[in-house]
Structures are given as structure tokens and as C-alpha cells.
N, C-alpha and C positions, 0 to 999 in steps of 0.2 A: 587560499581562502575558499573556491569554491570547491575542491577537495575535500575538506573536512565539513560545508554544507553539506554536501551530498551524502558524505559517511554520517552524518548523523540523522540526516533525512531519512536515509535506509534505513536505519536502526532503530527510529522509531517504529516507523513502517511496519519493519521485521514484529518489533514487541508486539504491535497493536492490534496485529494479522495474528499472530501465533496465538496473544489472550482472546481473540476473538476465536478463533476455531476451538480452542482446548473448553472457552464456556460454554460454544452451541454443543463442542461432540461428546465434550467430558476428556477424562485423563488417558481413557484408553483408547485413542482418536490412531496409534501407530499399530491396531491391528490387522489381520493377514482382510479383512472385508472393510476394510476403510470404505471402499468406491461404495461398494452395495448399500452404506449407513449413509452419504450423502444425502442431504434434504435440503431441498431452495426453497421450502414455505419459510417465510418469517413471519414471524408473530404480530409484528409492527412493521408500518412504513419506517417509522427512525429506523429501526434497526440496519432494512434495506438502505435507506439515506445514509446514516452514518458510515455504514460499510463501504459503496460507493464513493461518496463521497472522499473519505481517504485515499480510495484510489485515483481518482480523479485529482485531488488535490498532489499526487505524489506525478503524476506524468504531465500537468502542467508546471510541478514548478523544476522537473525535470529538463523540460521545455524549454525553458526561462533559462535555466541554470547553462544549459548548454547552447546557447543563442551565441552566434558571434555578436562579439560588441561594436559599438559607435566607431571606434577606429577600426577594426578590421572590413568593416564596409565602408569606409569613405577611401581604403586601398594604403594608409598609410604606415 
């Protein structure tokens, strides 16, 4: 079960990181001066928030996901 969380957890991730970069950079985001086109102004704080925030929301529940459980800490 928590296998196929995680695999779909990523994969939103994946989508939501990849629609985000292709609409700040555009389509032609794989050429040879990618680096030199990077820009951290955002237009909006959501934007900043939103971005963030998925990430933040993906290494806590990452966190979670990967916590031993109730039994594995009480030894039995």
C-alpha cells in the first residue's frame, strides 16, 4: 500500500514540477543555455507559495510515509 502512495505521490510531483517549469520557461526549456535563462523573480507570492509549498508538502509526507510504525517501535 504505501508503494503505490509513493509512486503516485511522485508522479503527481513529477507532472506538477514539469507543467510548472515548461509554463514559467516555455517549450524550449531543453536548450543548450537552459542555466543562463533561469530566473527566481516570481511575479506573485502564490506562485512562490504554491511552488514551495508542493515541495514541502512532498518531503513531509514523505516523512510520514516512511516513519516506522506503532509496532515496530514498541520492539514487537
Amino acid at each position: 500500500m504505501r508503494l503505490k502512495f509513493v509512486t503516485l505521490l511522485m508522479v503527481v510531483v513529477v507532472c506538477v514540477g514539469v507543467t510548472i517549469t515548461v509554463l514559467r520557461f516555455g517549450v524550449g526549456v531543453l536548450e543548450d543555455n537552459f542555466v543562463a535563462q533561469l530566473s527566481t523573480h516570481y511575479e506573485s507570492s502564490a506562485q512562490f507559495m504554491a511552488f514551495y509549498g508542493l515541495l514541502n508538502l512532498y518531503i513531509f509526507t514523505m516523512a510520514y510515509v516512511y516513519s516506522p510504525s506503532e509496532r515496530a517501535l514498541m520492539g514487537e
